[in-house]
PyMOL Python script that loads the backbone (N, CA, C, O; Angstrom):
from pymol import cmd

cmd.read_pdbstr("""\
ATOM      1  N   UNK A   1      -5.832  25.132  25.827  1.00  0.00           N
ATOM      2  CA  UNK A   1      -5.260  24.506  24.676  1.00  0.00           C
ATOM      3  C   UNK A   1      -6.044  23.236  24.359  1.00  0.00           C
ATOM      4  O   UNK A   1      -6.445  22.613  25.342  1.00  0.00           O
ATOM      5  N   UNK A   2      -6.328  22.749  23.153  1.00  0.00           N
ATOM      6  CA  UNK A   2      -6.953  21.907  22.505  1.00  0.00           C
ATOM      7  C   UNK A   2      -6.495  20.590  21.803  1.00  0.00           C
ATOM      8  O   UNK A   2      -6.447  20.381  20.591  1.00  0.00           O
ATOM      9  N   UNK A   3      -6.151  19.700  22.878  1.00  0.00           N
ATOM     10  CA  UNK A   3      -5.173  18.626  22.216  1.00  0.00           C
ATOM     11  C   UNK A   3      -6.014  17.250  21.673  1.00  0.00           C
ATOM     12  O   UNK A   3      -7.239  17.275  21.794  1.00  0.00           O
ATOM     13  N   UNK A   4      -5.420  16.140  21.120  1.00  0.00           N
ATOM     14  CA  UNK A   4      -6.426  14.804  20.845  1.00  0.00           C
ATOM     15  C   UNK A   4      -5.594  13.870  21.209  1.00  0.00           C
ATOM     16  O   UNK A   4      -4.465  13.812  20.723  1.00  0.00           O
ATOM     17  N   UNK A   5      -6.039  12.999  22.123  1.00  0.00           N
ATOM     18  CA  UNK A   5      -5.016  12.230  22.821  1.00  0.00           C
ATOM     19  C   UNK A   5      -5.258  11.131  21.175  1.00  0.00           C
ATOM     20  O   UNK A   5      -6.303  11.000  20.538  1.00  0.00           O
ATOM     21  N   UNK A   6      -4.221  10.653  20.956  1.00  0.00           N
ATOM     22  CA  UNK A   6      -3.694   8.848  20.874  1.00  0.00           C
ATOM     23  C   UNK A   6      -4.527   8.125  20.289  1.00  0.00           C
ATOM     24  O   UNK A   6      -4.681   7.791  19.114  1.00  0.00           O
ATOM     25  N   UNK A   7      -5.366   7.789  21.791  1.00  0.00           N
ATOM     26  CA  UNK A   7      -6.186   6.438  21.642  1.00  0.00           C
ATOM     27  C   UNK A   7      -7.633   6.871  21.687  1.00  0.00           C
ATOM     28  O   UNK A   7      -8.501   6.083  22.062  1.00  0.00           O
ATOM     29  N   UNK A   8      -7.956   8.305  21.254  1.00  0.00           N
ATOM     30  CA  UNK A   8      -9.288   8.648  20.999  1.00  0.00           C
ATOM     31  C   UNK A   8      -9.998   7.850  19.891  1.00  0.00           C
ATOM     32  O   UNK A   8      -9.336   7.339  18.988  1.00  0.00           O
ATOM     33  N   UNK A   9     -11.239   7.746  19.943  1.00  0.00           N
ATOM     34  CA  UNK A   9     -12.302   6.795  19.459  1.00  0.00           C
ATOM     35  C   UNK A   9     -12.377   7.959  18.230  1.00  0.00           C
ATOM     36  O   UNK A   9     -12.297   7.403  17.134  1.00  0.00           O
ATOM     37  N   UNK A  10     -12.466   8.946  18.161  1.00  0.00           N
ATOM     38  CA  UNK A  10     -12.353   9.890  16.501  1.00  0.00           C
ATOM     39  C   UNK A  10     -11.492  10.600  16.032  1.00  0.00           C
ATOM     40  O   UNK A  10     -11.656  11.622  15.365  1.00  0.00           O
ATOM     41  N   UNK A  11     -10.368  10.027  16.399  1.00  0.00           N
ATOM     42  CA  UNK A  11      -9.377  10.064  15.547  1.00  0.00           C
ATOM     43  C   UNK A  11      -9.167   8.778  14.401  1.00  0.00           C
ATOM     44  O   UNK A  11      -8.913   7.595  14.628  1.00  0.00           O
ATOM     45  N   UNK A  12      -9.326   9.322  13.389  1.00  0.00           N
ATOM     46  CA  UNK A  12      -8.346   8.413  12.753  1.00  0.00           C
ATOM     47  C   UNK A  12      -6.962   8.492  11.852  1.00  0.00           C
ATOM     48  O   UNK A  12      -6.600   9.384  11.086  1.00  0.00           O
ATOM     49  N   UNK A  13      -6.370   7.360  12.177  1.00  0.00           N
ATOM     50  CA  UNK A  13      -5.084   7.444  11.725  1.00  0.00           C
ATOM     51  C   UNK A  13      -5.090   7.242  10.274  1.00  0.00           C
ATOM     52  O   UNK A  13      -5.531   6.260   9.677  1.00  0.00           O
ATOM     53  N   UNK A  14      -4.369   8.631   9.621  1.00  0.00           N
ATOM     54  CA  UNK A  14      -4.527   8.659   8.230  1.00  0.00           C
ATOM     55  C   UNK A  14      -3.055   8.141   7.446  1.00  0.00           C
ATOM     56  O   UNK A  14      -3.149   7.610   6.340  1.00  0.00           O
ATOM     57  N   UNK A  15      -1.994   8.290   7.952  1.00  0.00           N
ATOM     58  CA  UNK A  15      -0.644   7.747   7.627  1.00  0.00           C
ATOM     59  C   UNK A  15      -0.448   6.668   8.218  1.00  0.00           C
ATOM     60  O   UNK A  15      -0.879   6.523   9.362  1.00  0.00           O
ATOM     61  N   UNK A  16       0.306   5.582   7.518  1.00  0.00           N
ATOM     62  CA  UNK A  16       1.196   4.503   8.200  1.00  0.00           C
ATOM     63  C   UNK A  16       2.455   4.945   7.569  1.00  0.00           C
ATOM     64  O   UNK A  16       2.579   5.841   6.734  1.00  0.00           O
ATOM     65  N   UNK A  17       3.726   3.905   8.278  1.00  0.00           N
ATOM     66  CA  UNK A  17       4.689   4.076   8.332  1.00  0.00           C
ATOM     67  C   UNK A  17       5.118   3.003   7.710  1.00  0.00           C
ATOM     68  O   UNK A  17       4.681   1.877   7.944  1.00  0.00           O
ATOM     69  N   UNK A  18       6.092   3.293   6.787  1.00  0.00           N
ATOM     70  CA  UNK A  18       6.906   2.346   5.374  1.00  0.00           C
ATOM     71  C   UNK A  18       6.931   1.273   6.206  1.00  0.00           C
ATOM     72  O   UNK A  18       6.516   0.247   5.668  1.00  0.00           O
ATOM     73  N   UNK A  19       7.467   1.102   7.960  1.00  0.00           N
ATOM     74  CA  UNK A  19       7.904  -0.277   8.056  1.00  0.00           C
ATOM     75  C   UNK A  19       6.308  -1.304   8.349  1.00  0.00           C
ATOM     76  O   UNK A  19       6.362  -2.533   8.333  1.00  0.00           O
ATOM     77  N   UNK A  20       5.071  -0.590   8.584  1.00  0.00           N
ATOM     78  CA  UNK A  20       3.925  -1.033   9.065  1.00  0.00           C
ATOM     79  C   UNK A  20       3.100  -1.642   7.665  1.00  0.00           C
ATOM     80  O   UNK A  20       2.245  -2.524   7.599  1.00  0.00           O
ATOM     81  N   UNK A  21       3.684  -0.846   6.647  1.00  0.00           N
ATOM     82  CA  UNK A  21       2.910  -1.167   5.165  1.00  0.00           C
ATOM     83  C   UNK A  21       3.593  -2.567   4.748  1.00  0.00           C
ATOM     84  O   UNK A  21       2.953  -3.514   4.291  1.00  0.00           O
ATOM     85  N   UNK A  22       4.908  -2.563   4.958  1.00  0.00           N
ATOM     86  CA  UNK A  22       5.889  -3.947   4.955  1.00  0.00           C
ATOM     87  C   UNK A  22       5.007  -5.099   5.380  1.00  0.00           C
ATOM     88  O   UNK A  22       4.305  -5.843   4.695  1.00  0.00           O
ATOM     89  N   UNK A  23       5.261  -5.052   6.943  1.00  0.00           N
ATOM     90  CA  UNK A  23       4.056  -5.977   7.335  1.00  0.00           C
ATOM     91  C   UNK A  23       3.055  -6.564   6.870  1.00  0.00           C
ATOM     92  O   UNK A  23       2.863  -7.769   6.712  1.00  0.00           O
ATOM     93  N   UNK A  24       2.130  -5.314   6.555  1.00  0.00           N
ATOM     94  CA  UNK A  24       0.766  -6.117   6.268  1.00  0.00           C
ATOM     95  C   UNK A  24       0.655  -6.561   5.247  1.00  0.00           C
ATOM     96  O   UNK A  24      -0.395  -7.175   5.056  1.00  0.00           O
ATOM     97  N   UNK A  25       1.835  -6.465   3.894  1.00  0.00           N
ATOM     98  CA  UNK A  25       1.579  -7.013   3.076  1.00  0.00           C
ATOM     99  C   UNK A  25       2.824  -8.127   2.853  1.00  0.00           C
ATOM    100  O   UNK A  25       3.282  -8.562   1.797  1.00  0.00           O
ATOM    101  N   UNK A  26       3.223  -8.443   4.343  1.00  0.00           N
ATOM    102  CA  UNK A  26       4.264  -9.307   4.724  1.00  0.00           C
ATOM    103  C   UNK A  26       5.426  -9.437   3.592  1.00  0.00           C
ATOM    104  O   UNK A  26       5.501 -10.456   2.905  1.00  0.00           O
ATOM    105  N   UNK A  27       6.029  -8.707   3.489  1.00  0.00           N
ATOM    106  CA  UNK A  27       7.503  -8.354   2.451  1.00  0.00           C
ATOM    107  C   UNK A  27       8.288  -7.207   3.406  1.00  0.00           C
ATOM    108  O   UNK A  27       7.971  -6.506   4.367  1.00  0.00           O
ATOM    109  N   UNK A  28       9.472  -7.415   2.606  1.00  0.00           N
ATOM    110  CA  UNK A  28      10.376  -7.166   3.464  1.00  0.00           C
ATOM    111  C   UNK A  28      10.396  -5.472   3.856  1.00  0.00           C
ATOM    112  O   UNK A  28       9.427  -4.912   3.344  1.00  0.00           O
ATOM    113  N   UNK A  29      10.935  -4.906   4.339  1.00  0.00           N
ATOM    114  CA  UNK A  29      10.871  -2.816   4.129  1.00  0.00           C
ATOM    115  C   UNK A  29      11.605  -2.162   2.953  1.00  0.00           C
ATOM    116  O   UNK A  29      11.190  -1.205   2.299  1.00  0.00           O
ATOM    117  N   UNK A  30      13.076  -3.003   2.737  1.00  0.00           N
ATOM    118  CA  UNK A  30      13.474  -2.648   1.167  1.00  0.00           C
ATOM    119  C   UNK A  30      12.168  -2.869   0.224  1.00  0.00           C
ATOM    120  O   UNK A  30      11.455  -1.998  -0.274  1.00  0.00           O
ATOM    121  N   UNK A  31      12.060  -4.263   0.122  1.00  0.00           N
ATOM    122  CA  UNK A  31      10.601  -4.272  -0.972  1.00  0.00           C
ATOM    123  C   UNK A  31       9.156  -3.068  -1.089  1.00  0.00           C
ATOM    124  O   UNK A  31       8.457  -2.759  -2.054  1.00  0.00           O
ATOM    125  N   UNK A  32       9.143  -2.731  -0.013  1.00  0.00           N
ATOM    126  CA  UNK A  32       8.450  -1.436   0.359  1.00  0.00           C
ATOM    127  C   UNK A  32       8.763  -0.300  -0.037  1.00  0.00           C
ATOM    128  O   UNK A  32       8.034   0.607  -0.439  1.00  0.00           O
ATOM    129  N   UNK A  33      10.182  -0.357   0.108  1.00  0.00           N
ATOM    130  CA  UNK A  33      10.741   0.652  -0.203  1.00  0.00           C
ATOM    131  C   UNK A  33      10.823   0.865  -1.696  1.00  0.00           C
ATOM    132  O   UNK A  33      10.617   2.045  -1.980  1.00  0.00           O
ATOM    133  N   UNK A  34      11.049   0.124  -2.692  1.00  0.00           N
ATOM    134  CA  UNK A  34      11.255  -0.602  -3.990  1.00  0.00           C
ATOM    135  C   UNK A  34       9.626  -0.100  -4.702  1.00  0.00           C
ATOM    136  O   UNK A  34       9.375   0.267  -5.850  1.00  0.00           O
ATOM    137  N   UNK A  35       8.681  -0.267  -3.469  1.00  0.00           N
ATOM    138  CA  UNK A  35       6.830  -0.008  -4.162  1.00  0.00           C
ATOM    139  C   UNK A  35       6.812   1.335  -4.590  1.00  0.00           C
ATOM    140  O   UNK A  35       6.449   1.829  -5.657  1.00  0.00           O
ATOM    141  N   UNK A  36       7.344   1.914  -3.400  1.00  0.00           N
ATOM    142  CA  UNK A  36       7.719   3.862  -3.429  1.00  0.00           C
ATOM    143  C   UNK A  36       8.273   4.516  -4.154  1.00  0.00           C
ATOM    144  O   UNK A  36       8.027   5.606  -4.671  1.00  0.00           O
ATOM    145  N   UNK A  37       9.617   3.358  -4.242  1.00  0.00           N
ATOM    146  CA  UNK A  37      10.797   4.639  -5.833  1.00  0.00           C
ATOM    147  C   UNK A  37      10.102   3.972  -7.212  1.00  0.00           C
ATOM    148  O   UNK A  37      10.271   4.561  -8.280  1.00  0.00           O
ATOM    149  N   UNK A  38       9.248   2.622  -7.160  1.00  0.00           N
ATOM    150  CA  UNK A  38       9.028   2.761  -8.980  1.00  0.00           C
ATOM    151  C   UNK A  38       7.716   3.553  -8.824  1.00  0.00           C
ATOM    152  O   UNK A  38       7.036   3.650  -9.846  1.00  0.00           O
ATOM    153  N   UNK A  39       7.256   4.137  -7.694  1.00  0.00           N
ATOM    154  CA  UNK A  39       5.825   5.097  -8.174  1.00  0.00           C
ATOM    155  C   UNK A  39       4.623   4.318  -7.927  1.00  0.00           C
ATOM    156  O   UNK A  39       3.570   4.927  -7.738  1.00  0.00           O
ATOM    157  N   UNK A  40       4.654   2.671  -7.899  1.00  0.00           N
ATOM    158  CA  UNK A  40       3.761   1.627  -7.832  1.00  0.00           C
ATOM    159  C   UNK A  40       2.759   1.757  -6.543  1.00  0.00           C
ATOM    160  O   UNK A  40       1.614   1.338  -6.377  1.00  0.00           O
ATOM    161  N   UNK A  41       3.473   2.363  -5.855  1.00  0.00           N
ATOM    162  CA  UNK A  41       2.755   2.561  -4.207  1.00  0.00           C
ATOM    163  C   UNK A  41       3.455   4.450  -3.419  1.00  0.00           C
ATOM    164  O   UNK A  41       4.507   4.732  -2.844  1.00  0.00           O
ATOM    165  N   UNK A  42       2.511   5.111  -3.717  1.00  0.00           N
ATOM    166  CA  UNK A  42       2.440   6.942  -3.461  1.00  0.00           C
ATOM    167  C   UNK A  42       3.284   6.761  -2.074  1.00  0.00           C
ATOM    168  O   UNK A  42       3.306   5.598  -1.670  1.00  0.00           O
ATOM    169  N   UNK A  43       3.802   7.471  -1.486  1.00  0.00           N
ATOM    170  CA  UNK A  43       3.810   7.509  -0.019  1.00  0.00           C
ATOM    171  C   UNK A  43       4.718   9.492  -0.230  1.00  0.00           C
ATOM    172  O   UNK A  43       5.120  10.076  -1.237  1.00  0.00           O
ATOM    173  N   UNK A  44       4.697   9.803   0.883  1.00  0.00           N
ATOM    174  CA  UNK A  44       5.519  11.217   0.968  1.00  0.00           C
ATOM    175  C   UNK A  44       6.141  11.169   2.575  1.00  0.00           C
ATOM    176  O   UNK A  44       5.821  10.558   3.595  1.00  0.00           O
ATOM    177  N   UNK A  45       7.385  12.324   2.162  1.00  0.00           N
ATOM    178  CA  UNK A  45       7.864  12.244   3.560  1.00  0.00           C
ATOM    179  C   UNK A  45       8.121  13.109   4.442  1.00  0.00           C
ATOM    180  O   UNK A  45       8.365  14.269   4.111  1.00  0.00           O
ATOM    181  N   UNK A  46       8.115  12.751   5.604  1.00  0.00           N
ATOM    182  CA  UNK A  46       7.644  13.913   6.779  1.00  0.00           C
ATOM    183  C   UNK A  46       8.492  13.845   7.746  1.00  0.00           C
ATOM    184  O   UNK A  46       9.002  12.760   8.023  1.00  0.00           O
ATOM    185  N   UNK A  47       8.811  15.016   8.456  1.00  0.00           N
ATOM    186  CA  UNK A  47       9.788  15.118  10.072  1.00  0.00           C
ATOM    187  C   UNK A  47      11.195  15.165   9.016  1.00  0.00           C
ATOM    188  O   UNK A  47      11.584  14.679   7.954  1.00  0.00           O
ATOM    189  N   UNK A  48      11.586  15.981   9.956  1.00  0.00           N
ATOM    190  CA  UNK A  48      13.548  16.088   9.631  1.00  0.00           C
ATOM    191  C   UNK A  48      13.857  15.120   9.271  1.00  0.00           C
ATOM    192  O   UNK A  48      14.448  15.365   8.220  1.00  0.00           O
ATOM    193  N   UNK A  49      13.869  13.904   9.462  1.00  0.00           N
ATOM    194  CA  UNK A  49      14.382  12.741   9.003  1.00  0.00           C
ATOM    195  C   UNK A  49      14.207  12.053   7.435  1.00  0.00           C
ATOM    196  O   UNK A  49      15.002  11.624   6.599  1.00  0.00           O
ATOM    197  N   UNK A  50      13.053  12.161   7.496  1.00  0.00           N
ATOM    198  CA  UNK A  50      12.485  12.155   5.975  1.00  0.00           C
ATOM    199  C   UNK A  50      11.767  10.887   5.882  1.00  0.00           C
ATOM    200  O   UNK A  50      11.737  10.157   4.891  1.00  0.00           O
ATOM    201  N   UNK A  51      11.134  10.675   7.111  1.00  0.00           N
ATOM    202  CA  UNK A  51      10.677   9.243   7.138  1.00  0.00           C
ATOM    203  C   UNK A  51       9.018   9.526   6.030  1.00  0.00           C
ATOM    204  O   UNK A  51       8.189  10.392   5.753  1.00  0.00           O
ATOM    205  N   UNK A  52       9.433   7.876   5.706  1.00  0.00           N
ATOM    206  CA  UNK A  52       7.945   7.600   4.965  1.00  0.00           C
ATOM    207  C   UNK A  52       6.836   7.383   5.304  1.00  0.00           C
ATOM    208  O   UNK A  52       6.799   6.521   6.181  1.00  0.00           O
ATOM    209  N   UNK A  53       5.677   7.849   4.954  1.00  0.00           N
ATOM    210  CA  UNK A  53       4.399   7.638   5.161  1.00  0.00           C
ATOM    211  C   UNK A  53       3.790   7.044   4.092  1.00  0.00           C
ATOM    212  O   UNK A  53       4.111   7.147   2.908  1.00  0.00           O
ATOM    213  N   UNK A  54       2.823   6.367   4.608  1.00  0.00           N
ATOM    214  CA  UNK A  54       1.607   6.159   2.892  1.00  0.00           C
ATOM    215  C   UNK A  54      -0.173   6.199   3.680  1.00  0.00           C
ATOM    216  O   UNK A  54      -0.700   5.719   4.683  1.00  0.00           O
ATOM    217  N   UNK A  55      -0.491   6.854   2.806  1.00  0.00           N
ATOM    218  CA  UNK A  55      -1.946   7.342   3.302  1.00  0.00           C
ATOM    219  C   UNK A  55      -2.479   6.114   3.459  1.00  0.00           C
ATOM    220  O   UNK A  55      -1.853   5.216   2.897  1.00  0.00           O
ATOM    221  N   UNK A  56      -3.686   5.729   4.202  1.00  0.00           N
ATOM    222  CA  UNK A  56      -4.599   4.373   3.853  1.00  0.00           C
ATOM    223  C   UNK A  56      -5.084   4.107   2.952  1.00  0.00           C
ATOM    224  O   UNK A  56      -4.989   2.977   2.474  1.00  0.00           O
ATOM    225  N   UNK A  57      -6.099   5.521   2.163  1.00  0.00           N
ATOM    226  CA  UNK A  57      -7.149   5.278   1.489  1.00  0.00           C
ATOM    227  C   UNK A  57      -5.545   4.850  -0.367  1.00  0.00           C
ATOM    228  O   UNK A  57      -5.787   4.321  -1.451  1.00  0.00           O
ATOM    229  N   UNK A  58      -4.403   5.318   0.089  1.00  0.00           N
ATOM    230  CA  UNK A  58      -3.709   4.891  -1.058  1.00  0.00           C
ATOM    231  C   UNK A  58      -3.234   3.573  -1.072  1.00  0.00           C
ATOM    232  O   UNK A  58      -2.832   3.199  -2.173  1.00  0.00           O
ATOM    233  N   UNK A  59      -3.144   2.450   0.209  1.00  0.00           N
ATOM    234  CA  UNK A  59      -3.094   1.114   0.040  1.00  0.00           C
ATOM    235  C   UNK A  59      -3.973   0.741  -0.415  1.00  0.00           C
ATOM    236  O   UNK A  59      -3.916  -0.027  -1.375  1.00  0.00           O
ATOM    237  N   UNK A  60      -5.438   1.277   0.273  1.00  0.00           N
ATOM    238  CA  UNK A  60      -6.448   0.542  -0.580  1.00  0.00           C
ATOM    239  C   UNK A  60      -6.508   0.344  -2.451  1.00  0.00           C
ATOM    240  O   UNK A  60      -6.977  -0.393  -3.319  1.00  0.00           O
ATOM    241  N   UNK A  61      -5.771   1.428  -2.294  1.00  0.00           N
ATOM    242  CA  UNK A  61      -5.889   1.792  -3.992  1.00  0.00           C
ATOM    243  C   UNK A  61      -4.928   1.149  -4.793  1.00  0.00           C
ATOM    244  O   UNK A  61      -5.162   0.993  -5.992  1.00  0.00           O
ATOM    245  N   UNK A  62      -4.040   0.816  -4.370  1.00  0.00           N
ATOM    246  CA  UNK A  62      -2.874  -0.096  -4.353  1.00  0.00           C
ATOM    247  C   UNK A  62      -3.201  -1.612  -4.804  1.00  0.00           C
ATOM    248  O   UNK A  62      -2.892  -2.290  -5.784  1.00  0.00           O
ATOM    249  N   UNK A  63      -3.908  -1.816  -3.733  1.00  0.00           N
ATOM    250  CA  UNK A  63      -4.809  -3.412  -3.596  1.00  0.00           C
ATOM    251  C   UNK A  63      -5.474  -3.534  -4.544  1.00  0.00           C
ATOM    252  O   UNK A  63      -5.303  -4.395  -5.407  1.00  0.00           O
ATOM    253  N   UNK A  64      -6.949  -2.095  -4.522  1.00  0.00           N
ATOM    254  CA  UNK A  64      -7.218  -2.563  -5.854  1.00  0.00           C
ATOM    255  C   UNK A  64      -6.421  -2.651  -7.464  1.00  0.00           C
ATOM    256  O   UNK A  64      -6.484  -3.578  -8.271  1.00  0.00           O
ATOM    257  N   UNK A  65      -5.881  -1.702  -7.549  1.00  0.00           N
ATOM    258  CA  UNK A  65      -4.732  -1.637  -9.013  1.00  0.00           C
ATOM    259  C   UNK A  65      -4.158  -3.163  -9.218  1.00  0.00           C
ATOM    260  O   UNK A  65      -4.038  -3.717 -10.311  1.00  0.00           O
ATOM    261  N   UNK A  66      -3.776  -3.818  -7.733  1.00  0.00           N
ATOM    262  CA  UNK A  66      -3.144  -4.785  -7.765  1.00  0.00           C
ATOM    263  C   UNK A  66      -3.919  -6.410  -8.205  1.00  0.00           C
ATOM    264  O   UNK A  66      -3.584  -7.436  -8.798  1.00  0.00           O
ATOM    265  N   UNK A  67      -5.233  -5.819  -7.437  1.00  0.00           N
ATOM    266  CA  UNK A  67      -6.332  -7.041  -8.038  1.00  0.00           C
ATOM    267  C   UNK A  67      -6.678  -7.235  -9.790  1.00  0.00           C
ATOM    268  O   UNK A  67      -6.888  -8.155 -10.580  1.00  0.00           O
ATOM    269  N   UNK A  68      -6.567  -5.506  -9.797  1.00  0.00           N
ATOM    270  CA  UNK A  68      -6.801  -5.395 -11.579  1.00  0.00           C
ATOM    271  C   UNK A  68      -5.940  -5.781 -12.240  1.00  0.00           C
ATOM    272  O   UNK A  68      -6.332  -6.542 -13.124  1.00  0.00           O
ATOM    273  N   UNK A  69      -4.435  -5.518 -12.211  1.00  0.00           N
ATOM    274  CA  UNK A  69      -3.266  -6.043 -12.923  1.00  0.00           C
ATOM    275  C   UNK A  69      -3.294  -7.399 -13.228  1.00  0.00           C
ATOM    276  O   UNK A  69      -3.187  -7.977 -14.310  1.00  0.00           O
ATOM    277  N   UNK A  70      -3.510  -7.952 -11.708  1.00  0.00           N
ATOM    278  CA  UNK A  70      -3.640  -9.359 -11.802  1.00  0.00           C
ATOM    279  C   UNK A  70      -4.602 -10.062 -12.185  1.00  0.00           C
ATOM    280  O   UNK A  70      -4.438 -11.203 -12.617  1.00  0.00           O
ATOM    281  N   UNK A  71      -5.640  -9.545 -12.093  1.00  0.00           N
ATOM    282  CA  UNK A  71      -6.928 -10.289 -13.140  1.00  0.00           C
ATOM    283  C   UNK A  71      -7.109  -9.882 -14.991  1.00  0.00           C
ATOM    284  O   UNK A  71      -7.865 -10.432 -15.792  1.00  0.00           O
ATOM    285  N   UNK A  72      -6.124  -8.744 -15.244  1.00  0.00           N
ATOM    286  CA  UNK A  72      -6.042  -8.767 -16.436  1.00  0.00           C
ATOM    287  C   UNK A  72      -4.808  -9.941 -17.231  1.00  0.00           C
ATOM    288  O   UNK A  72      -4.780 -10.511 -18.322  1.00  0.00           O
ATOM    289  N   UNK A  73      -4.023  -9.915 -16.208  1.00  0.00           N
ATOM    290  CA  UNK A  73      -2.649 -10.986 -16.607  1.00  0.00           C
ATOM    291  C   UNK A  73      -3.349 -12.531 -16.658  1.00  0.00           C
ATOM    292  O   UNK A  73      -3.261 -13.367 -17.556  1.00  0.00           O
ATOM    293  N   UNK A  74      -3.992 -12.597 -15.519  1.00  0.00           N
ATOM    294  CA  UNK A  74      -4.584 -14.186 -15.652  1.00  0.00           C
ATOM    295  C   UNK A  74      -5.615 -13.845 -16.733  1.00  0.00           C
ATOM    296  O   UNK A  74      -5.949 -12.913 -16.001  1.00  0.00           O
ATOM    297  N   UNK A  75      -6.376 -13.730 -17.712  1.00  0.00           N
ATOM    298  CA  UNK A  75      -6.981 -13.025 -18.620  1.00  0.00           C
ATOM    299  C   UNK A  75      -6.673 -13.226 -19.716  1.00  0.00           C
ATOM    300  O   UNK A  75      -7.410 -13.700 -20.580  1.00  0.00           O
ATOM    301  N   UNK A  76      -5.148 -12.783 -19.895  1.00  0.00           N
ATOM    302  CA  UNK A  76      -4.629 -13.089 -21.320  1.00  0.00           C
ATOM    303  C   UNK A  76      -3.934 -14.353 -21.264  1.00  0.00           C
ATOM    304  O   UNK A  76      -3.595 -14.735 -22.384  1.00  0.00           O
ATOM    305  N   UNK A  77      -3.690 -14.944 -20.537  1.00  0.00           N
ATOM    306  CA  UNK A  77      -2.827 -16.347 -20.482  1.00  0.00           C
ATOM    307  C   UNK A  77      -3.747 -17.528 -21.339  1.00  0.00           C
ATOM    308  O   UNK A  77      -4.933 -17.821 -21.191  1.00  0.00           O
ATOM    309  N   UNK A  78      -2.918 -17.980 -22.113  1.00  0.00           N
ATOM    310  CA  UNK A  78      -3.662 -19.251 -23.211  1.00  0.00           C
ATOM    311  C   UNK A  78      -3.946 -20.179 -22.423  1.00  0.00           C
ATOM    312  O   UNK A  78      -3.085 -20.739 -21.745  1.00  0.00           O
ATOM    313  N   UNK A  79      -5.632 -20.590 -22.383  1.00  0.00           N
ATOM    314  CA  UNK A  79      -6.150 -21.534 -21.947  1.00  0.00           C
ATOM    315  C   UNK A  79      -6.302 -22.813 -22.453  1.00  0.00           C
ATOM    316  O   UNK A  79      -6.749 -22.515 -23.560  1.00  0.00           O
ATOM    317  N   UNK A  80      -6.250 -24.110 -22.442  1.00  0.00           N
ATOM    318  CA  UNK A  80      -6.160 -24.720 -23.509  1.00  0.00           C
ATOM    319  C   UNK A  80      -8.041 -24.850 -23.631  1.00  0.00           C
ATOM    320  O   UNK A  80      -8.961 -24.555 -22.867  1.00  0.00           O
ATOM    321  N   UNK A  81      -7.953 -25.456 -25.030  1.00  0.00           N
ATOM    322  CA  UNK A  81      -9.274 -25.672 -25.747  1.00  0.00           C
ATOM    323  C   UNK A  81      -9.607 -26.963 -25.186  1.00  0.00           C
ATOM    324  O   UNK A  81      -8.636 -27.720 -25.208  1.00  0.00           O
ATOM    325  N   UNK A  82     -10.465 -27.376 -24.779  1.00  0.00           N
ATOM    326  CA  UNK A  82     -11.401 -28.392 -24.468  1.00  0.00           C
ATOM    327  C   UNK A  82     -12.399 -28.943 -25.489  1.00  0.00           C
ATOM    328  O   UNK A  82     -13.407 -28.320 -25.825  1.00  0.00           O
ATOM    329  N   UNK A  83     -12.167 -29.770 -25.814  1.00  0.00           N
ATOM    330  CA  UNK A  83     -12.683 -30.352 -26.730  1.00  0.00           C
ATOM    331  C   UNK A  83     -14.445 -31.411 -25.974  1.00  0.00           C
ATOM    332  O   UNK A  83     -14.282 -32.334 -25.177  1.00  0.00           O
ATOM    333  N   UNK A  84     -15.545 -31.088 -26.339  1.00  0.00           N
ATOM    334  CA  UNK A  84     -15.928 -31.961 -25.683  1.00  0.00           C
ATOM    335  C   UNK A  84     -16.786 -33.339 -26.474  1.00  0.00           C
ATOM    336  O   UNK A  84     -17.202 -34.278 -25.795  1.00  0.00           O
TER     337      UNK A  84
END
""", "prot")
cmd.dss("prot")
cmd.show_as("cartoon", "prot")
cmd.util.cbc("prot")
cmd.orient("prot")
C-alpha cells in the first residue's frame, strides 16, 4: 500500500481550514465565515460535517482582488488641488 506521511517535503498542502484563513488575516472565524456566504472569498465543504476549506492559490486571489478594490477606491477619492 502506498501512503504520504504528513510532514513529507512533497506534499503540499492545498486546503486550509476556515479557522486557519481567520488567522492569517487576523479577523475573527464568523468574519471568515461572512467572506464565504457573500461569495467574496470561494471555499467548499468536505467530511460529514461540512467543514470549510479554501484552496491557497484562492487566498492568493483574494489578496490580490483585495489590493485591486482597494487601489481603485483610493483612486477615485477627491484629492485636493495644490496650487503652486
Amino acid at each position: 500500500m502506498n501512503t504520504v506521511e504528513s510532514d513529507s517535503p512533497t506534499l503540499r498542502r492545498r486546503f486550509v481550514p476556515l479557522d486557519a484563513v481567520a488567522e492569517m488575516f487576523s479577523i475573527s472565524q464568523a468574519q471568515a465565515y461572512a467572506l464565504v456566504r457573500s461569495g467574496d472569498l470561494r471555499a467548499i465543504k468536505v467530511g460529514g460535517r461540512g467543514q470549510w476549506r479554501i484552496e491557497e492559490d484562492e487566498i492568493e486571489s483574494f489578496i490580490e482582488r483585495s489590493y485591486a478594490s482597494t487601489a481603485s477606491e483610493t483612486e477615485t477619492v477627491d484629492t485636493p488641488d495644490v496650487a503652486n
